[in-house]
TORNU-759258 format. One record per residue: x, y, z of N, C-alpha, C in turn; residue in three letters. Coordinates in pm, whole numbers, plus 50000, padded with zeros to 5 digits. Layout:
((X; Y; Z); (X; Y; Z); (X; Y; Z); "ALA")
...
END
This chain:
((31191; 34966; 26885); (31139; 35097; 26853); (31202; 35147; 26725); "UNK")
((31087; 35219; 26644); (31137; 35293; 26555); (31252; 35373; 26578); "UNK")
((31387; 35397; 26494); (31476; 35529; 26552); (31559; 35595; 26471); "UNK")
((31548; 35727; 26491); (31540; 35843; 26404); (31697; 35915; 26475); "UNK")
((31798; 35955; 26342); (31882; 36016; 26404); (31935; 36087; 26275); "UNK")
((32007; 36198; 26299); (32052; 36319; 26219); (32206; 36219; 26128); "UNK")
((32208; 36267; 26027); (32329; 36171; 25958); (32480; 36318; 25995); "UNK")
((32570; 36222; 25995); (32686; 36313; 25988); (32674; 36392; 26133); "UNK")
((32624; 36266; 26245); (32615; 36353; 26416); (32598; 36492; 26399); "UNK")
((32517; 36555; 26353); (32447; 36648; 26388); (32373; 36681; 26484); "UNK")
((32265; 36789; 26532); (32203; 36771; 26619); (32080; 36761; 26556); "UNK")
((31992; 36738; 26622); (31829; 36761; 26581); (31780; 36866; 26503); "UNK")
((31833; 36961; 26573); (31760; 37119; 26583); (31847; 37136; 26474); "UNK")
((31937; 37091; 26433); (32024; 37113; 26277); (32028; 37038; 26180); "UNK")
((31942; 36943; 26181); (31907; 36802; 26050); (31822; 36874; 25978); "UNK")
((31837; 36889; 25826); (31737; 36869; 25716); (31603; 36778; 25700); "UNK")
((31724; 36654; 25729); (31699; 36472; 25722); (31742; 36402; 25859); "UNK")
((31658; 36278; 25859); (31654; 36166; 25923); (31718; 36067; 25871); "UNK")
((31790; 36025; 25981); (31805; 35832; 25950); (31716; 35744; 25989); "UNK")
((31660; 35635; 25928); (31551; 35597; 25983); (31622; 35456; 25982); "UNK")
((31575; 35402; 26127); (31646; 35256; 26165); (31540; 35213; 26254); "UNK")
((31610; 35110; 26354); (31576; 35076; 26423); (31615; 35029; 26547); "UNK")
((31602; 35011; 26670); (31631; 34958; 26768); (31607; 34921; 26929); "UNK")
((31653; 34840; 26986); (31592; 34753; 27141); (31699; 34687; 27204); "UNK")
((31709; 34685; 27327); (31814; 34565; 27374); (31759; 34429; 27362); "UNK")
((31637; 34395; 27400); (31625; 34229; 27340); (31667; 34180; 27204); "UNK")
((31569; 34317; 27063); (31595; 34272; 26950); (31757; 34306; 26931); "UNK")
((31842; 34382; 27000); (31972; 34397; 26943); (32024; 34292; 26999); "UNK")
((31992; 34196; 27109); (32048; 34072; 27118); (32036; 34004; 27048); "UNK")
((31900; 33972; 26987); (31883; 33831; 26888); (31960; 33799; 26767); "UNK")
((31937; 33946; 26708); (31980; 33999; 26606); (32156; 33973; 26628); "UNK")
((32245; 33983; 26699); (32346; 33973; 26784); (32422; 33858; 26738); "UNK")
((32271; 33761; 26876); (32322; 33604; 26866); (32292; 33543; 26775); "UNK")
((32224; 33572; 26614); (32179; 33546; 26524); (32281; 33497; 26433); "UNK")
((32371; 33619; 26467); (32473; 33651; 26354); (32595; 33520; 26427); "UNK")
((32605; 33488; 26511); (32707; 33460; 26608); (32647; 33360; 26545); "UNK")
((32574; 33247; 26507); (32524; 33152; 26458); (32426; 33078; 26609); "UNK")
((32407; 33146; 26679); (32293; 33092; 26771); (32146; 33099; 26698); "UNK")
((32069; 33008; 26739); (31918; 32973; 26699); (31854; 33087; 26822); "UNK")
((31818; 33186; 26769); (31750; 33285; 26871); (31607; 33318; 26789); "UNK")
((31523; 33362; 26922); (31389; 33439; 26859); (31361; 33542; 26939); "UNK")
((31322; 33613; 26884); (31204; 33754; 27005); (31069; 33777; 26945); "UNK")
((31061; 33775; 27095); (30892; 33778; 27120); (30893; 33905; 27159); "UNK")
((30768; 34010; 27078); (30713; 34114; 27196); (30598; 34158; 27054); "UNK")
((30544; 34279; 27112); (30441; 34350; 27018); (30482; 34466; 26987); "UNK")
((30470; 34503; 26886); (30464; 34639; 26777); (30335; 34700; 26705); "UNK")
((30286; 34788; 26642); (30201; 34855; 26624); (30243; 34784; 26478); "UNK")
((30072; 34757; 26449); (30043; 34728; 26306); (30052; 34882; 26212); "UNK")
((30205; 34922; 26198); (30165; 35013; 26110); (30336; 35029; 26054); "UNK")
((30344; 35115; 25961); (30489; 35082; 25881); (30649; 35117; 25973); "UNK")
((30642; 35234; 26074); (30746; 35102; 26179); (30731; 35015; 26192); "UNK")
((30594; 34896; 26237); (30610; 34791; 26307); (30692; 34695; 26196); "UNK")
((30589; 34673; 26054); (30619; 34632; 25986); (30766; 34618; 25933); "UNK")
((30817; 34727; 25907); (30985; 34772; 25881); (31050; 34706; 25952); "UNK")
((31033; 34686; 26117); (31137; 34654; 26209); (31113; 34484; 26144); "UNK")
((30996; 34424; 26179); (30918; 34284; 26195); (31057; 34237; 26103); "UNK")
((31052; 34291; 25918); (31079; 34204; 25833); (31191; 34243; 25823); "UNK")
((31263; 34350; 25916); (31434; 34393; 25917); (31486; 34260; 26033); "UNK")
((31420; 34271; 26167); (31440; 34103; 26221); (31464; 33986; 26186); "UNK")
((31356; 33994; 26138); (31333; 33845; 26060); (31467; 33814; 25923); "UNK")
((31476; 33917; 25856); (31564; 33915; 25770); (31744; 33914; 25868); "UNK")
((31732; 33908; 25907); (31875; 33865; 26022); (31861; 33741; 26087); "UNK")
((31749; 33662; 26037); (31763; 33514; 26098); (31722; 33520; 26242); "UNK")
((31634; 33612; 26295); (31572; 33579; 26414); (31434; 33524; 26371); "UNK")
((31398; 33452; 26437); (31296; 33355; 26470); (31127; 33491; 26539); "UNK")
((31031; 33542; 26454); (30950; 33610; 26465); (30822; 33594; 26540); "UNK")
((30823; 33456; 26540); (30651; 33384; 26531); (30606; 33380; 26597); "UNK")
((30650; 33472; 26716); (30586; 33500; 26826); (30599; 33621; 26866); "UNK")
((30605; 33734; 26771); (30608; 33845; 26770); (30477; 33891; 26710); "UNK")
((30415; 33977; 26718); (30306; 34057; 26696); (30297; 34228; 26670); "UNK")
((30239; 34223; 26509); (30194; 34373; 26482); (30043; 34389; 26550); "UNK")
((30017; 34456; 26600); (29889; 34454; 26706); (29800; 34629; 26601); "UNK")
((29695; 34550; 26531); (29620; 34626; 26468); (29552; 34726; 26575); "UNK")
((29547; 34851; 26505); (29527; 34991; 26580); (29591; 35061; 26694); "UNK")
((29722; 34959; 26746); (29854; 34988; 26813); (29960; 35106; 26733); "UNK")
((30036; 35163; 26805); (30162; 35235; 26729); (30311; 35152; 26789); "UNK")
((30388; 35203; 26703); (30507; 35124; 26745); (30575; 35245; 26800); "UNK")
((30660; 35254; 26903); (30722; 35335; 26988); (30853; 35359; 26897); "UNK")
((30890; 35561; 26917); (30974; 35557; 26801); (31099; 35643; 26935); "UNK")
((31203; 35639; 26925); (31323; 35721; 26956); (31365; 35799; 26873); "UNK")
((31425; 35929; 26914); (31569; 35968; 26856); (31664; 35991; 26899); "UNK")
((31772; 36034; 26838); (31903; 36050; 26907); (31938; 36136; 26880); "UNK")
((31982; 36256; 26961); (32058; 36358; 26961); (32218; 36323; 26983); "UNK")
((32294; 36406; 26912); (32438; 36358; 26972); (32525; 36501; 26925); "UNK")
((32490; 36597; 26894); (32515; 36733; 26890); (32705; 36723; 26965); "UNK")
((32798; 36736; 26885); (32920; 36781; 26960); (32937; 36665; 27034); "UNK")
((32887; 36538; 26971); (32930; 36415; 27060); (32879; 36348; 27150); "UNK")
((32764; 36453; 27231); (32702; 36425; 27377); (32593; 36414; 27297); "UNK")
((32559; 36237; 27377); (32397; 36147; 27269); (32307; 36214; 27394); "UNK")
((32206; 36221; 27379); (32081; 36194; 27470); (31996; 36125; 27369); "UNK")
((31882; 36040; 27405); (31787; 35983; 27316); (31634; 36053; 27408); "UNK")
((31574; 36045; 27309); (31419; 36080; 27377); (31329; 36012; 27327); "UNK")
((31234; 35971; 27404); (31168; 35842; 27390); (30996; 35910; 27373); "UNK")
((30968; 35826; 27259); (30815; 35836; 27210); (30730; 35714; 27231); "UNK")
((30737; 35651; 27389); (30646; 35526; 27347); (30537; 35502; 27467); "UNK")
((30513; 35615; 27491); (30378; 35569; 27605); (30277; 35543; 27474); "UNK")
((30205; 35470; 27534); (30077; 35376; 27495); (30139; 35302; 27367); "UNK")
((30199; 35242; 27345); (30279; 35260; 27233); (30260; 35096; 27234); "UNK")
((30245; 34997; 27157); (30202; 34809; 27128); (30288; 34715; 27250); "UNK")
((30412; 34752; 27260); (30503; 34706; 27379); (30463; 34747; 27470); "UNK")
((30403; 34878; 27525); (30333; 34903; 27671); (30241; 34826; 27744); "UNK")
((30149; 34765; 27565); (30029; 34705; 27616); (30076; 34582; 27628); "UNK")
((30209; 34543; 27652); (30208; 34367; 27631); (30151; 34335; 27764); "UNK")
((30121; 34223; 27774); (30080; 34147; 27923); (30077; 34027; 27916); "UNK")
((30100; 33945; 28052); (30087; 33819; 28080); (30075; 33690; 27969); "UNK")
((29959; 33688; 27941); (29811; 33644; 27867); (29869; 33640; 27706); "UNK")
((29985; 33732; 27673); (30045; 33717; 27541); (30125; 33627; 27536); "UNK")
((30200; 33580; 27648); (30284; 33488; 27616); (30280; 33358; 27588); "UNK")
((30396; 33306; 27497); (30377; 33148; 27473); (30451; 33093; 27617); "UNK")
((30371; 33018; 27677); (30442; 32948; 27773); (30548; 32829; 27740); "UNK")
((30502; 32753; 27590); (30539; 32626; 27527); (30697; 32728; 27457); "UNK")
((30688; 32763; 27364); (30772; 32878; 27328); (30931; 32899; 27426); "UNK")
((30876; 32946; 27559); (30971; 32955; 27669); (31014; 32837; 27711); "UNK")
((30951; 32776; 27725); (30987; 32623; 27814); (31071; 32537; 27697); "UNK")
((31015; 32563; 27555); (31186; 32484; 27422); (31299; 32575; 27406); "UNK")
((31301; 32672; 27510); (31428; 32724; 27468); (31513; 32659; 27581); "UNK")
((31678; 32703; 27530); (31757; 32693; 27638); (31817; 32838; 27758); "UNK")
((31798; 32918; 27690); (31823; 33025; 27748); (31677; 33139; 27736); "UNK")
((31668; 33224; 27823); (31543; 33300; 27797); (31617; 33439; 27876); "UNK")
((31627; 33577; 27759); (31688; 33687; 27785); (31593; 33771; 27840); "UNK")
((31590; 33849; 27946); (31530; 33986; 27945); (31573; 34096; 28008); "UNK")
((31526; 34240; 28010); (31606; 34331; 28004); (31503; 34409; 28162); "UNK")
((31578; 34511; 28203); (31496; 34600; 28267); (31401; 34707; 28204); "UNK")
((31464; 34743; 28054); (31385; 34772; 27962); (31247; 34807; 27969); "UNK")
((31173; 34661; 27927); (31036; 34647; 27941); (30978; 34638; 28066); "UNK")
((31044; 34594; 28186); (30980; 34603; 28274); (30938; 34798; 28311); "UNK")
((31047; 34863; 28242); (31016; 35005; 28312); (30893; 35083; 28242); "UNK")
((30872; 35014; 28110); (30783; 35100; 28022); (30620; 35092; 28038); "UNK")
((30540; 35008; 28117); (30429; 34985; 28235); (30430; 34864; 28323); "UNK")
((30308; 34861; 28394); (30315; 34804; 28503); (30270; 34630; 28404); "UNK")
((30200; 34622; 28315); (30126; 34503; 28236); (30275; 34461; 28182); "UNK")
((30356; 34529; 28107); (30495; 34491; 28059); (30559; 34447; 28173); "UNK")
((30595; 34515; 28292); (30692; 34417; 28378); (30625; 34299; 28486); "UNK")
((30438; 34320; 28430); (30444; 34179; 28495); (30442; 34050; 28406); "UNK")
((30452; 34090; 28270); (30475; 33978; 28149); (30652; 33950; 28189); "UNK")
((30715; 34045; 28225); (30827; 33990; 28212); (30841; 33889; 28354); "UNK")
((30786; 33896; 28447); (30792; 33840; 28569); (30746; 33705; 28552); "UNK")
((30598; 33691; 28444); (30560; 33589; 28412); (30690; 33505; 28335); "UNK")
((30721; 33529; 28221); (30779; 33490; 28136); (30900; 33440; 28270); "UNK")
((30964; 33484; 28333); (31110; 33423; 28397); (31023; 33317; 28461); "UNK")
((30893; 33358; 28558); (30867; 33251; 28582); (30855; 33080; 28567); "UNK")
((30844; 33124; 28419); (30758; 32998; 28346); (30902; 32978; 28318); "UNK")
((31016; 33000; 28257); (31155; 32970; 28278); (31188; 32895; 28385); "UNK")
((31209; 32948; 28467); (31218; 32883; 28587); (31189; 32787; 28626); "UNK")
((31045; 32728; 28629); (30984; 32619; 28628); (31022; 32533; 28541); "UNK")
((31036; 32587; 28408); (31062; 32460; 28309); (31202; 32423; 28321); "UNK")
((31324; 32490; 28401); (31492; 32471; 28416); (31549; 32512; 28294); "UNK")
((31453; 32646; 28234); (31512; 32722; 28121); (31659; 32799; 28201); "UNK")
((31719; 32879; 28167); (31884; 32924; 28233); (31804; 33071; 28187); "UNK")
((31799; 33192; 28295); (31763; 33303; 28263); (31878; 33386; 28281); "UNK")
((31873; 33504; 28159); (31968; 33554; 28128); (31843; 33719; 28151); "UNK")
((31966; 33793; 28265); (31911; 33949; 28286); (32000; 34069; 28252); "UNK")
((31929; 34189; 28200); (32057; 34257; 28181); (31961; 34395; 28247); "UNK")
((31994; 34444; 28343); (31918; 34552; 28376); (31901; 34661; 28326); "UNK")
((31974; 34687; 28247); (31958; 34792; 28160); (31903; 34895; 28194); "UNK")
((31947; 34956; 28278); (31884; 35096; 28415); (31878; 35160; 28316); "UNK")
((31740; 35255; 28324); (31720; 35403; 28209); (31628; 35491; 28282); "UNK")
((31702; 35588; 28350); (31646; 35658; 28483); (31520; 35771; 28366); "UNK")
((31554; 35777; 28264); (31472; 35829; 28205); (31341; 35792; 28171); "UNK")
((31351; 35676; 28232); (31164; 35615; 28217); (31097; 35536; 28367); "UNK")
((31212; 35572; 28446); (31166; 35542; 28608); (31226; 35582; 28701); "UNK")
((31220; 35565; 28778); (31331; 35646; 28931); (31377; 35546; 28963); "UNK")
((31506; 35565; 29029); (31534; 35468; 29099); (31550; 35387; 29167); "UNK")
((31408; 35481; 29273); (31352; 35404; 29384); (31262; 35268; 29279); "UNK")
((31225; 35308; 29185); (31078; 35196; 29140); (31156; 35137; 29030); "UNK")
((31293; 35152; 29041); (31401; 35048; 28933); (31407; 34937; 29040); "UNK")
((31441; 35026; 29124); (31537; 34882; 29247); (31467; 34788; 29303); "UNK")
((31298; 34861; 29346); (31180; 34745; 29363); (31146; 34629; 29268); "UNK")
((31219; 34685; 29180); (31120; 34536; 29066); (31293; 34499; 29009); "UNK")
((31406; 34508; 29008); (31512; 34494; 28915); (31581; 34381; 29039); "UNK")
((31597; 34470; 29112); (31708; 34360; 29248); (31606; 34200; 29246); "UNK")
((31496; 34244; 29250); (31440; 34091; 29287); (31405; 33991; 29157); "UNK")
((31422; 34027; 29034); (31470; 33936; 28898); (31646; 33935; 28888); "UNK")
((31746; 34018; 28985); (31853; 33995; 28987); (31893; 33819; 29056); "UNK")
((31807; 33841; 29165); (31803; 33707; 29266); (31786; 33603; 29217); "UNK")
((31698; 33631; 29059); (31584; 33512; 29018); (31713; 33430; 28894); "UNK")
((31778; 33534; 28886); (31871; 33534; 28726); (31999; 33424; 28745); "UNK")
((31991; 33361; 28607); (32137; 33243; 28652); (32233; 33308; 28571); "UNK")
((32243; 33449; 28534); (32298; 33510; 28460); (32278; 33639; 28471); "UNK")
((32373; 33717; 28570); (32276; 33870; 28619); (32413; 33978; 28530); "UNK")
((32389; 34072; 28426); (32469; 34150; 28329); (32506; 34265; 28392); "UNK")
((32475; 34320; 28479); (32534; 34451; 28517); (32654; 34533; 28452); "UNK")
((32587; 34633; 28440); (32718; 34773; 28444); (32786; 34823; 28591); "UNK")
((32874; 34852; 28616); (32927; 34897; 28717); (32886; 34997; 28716); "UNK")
((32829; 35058; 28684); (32749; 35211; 28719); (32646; 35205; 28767); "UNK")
((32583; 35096; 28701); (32430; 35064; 28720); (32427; 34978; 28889); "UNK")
((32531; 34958; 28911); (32525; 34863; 29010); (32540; 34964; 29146); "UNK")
((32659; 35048; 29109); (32645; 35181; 29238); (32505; 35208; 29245); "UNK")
((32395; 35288; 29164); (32278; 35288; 29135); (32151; 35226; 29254); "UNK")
((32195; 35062; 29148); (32093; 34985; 29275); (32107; 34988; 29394); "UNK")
((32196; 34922; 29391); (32278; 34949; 29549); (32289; 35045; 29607); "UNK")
((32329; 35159; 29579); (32294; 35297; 29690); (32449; 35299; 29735); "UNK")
((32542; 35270; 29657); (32653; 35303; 29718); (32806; 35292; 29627); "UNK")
((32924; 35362; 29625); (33000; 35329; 29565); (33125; 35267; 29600); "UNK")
((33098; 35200; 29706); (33189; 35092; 29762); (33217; 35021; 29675); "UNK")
((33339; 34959; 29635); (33315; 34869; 29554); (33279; 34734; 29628); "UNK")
((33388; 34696; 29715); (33341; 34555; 29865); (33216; 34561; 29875); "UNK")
((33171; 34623; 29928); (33003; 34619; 29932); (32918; 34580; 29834); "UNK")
((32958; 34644; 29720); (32885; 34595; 29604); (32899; 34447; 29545); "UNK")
((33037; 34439; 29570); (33072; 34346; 29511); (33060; 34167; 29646); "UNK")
((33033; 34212; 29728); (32948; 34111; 29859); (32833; 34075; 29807); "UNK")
((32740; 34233; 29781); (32623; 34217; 29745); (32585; 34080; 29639); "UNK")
((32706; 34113; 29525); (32674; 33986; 29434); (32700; 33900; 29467); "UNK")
((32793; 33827; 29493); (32859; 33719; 29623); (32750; 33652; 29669); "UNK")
((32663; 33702; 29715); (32490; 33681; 29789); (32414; 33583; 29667); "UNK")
((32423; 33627; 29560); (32301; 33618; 29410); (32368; 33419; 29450); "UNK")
((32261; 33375; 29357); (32246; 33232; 29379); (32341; 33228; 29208); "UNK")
((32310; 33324; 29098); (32351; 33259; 28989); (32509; 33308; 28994); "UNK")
((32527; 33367; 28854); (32666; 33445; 28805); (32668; 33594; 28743); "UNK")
((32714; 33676; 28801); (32716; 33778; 28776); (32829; 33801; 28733); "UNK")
((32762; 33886; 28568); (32943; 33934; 28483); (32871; 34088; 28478); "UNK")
((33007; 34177; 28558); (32957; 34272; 28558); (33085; 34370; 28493); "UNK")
((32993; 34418; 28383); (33077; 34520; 28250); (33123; 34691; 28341); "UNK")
((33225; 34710; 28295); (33288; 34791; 28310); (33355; 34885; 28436); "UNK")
((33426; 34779; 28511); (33501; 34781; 28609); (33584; 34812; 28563); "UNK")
((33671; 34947; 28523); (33775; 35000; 28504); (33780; 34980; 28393); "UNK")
((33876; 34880; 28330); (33865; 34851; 28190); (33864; 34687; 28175); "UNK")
((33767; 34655; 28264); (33801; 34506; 28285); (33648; 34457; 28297); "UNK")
((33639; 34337; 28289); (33496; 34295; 28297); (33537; 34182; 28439); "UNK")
((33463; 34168; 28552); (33466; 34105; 28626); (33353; 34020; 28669); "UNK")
((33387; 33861; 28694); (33295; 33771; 28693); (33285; 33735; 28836); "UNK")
((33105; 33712; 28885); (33128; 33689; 29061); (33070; 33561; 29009); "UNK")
((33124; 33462; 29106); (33019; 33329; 29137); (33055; 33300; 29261); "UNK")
((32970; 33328; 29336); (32946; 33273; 29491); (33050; 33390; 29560); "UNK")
((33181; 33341; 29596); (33271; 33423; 29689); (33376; 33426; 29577); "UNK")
((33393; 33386; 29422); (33538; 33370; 29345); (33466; 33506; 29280); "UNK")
((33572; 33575; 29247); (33579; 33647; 29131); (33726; 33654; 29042); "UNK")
((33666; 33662; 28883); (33765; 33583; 28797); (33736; 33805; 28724); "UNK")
((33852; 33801; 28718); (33897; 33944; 28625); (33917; 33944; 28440); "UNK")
((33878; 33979; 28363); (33844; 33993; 28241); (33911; 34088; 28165); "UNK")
((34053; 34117; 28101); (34020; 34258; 28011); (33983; 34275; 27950); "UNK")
((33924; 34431; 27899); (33850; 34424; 27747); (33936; 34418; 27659); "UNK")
((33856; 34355; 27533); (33944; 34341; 27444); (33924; 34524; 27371); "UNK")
((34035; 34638; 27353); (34035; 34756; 27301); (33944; 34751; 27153); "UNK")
((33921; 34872; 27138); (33878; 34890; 27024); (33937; 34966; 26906); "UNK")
((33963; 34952; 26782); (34090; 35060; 26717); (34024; 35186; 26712); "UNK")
((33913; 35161; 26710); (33814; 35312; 26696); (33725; 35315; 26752); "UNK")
((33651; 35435; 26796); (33564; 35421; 26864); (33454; 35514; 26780); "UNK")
((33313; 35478; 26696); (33203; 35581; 26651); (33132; 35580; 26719); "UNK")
((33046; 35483; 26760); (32925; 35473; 26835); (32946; 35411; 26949); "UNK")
((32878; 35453; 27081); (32888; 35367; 27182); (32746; 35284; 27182); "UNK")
((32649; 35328; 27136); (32536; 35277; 27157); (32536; 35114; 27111); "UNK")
((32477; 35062; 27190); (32454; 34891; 27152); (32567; 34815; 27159); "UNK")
((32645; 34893; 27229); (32756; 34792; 27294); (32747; 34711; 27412); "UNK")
((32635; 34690; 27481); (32637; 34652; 27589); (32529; 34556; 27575); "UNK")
((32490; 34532; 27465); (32406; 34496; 27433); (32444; 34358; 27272); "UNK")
((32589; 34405; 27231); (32660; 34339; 27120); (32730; 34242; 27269); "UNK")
((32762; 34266; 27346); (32848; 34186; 27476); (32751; 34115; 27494); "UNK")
((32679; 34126; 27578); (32562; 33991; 27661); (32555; 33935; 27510); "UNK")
((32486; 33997; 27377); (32465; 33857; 27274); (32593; 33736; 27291); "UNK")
((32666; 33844; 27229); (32871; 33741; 27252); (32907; 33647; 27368); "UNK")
((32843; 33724; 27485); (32812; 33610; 27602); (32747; 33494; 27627); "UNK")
((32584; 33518; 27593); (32526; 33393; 27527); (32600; 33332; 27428); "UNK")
((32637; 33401; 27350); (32651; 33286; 27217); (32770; 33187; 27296); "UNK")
((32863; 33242; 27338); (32971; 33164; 27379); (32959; 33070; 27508); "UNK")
((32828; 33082; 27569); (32770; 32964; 27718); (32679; 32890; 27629); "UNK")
((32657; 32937; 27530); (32556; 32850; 27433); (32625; 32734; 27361); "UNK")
((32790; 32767; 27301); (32860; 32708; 27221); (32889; 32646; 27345); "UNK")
((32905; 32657; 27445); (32969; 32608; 27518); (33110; 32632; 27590); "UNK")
((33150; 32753; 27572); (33240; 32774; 27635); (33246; 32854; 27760); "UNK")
((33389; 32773; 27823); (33400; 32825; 27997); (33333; 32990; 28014); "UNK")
((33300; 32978; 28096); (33261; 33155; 28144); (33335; 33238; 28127); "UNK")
((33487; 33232; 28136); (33603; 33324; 28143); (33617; 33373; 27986); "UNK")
((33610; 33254; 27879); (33623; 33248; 27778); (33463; 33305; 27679); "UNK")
((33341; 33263; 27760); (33234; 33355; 27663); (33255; 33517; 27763); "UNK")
((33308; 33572; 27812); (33298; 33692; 27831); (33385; 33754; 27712); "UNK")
((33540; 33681; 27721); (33613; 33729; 27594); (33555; 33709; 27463); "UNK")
((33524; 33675; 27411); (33395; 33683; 27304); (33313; 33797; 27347); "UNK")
((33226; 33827; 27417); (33168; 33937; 27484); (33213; 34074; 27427); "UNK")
((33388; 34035; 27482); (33406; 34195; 27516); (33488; 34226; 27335); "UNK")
((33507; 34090; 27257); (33552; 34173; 27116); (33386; 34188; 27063); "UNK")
((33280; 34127; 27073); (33158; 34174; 27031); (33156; 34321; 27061); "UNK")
((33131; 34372; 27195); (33122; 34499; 27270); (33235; 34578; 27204); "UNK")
((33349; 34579; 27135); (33474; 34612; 27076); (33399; 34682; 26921); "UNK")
((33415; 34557; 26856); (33343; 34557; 26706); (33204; 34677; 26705); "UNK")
((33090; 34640; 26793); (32987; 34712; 26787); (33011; 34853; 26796); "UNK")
((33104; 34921; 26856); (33126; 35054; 26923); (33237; 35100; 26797); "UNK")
((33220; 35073; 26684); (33334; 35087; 26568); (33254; 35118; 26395); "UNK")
((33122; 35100; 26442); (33012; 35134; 26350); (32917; 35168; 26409); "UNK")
((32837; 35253; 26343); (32717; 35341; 26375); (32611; 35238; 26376); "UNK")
((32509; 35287; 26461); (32341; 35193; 26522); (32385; 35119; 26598); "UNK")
((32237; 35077; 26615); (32241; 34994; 26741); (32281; 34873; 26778); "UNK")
((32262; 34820; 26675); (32312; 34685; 26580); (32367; 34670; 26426); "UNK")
((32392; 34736; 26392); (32422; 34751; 26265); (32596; 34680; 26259); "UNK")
((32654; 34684; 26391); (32797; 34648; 26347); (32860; 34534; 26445); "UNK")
((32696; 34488; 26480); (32766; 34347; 26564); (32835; 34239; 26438); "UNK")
((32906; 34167; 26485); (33010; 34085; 26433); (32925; 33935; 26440); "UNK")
((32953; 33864; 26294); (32931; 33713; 26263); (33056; 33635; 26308); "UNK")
((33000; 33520; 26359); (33123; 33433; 26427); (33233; 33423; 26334); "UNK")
((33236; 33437; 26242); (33386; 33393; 26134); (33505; 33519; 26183); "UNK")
((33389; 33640; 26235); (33479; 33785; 26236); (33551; 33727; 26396); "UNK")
((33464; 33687; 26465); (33474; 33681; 26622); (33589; 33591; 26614); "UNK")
((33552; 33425; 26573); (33659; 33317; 26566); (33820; 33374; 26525); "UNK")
((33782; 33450; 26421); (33927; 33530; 26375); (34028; 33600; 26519); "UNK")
((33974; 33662; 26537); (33992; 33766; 26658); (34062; 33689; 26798); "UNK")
((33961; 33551; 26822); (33978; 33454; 26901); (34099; 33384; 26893); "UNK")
((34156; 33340; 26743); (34230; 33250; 26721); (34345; 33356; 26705); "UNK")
((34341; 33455; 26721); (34428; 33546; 26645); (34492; 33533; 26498); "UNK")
((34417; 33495; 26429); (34413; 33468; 26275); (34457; 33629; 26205); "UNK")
((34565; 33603; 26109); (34583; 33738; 26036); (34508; 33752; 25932); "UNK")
((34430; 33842; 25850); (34329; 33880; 25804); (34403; 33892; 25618); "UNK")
((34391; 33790; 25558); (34429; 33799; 25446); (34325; 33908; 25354); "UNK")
((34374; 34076; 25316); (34305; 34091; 25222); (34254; 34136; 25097); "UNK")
((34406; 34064; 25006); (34424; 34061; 24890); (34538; 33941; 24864); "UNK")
END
């Protein structure tokens, strides 16, 4: 989505001017694992008109893979803004009927899904119509079948569904997922409860691996009955929180992609999720592997 925000955190109702950007949790992944040096693409539709366009060749120009993305002539592209007045963000969303609403089934490359190795999706699109979350149902499907590794991040946004009609369609692509992302907030949420035992049984249950962000200050990993504990790596500053959770799952892939142990792509994860929350947008301050490897190796930063 197009996205519009006041410069110098202002509020709305007190901007002259706009910032004009952009942003998504799929495309802030690609874009993400792009930089991380993973071979990524996103697929979805945008409105043939100068958002769509703007975002298309701002993507593409970050080394994501497009070609199965679509400006959809006489479509609009769905725009946000962000309020953050005195610190406290709310965003408000402009995208009913909007080129991503209309995606469905019938758009997808099935061939596309089945050459990848990993295939990401969000709760996102499933919340924004009923044709969008049954493309996304399709799409894991056809994953599935082909022994693609599906990667979910639920990305609860009570602002575009309830939570009764989150939990009907989200818990049962949780089941489906060999990679389920949760927030610990989001997880009281589904679940209906703030036990942590309970919740944390609940995942215990899931067939894949669940890394679930922000357990205190720790990231905690379930597989089967083990759970392995994570700290975050701190941040020296904190500007933006937005697209941090979203700079993590990329850092996560990239690092089950490179190949490293689970314990070890979360830490990657959580200096991605670190870095991102230290510059403004949504993506604007995810980190290229040379920054990450540094961080990793604990390398001192020669710079002069």
């Amino acid at each position: 989505m197009a996205l519009c925000m006041a410069p110098d955190y202002k509020g709305l109702d007190q901007a002259a001017s706009l910032e004009l950007s952009f942003g998504g949790a799929e495309s802030n992944l690609a874009i993400g694992a792009a930089r991380l040096g993973v071979s990524s693409g996103w697929f979805g539709a945008l409105g043939d008109d100068p958002f769509g366009i703007r975002i298309l060749k701002a993507i593409r120009g970050e080394g994501v893979d497009v070609s199965r993305a679509r400006l959809v002539p006489g479509e609009q592209t769905g725009v946000m803004f962000r309020d953050n007045p005195g610190g406290k963000l709310s965003v408000y969303y402009y995208r009913k009927h909007s080129a991503a609403s209309r995606m469905k089934p019938s758009d997808l490359d099935a061939d596309y899904i089945r050459g990848s190795r990993m295939l990401h999706v969000t709760g996102i699109t499933c919340a924004i119509s009923e044709s969008a979350r049954d493309t996304v149902r399709e799409a894991v499907r056809i994953a599935k079948e082909a022994g693609v590794k599906v990667s979910f991040d639920p990305n609860l946004r009570l602002k575009l569904w309830t939570i009764e009609e989150a939990r009907e369609v989200l818990l049962p692509l949780a089941e489906q997922a060999d990679y389920f992302l949760p927030g610990y907030d989001e997880l009281k949420l589904l679940y209906g409860t703030t036990d942590g035992e309970a919740i944390f049984a609940r995942l215990a249950e899931l067939p894949g691996v669940s890394v679930v962000k922000g357990v205190g200050e720790t990231t905690v990993i379930v597989e089967g009955g083990k759970r392995t504990v994570v700290p975050f790596h701190k941040a020296e500053k904190v500007v933006d929180t937005v697209g941090a959770g979203d700079g993590f799952c990329a850092g996560l892939l990239a690092g089950l992609l490179k190949g490293y142990p689970i314990a070890e792509a979360v830490r990657i994860a959580s200096i991605c999720g670190s870095l991102v929350v230290q510059g403004r947008g949504d993506w604007e301050a995810t980190p290229d592997w040379r920054t990450v490897e540094r961080i990793l190796t604990d390398r001192a930063r020669v710079e002069r």
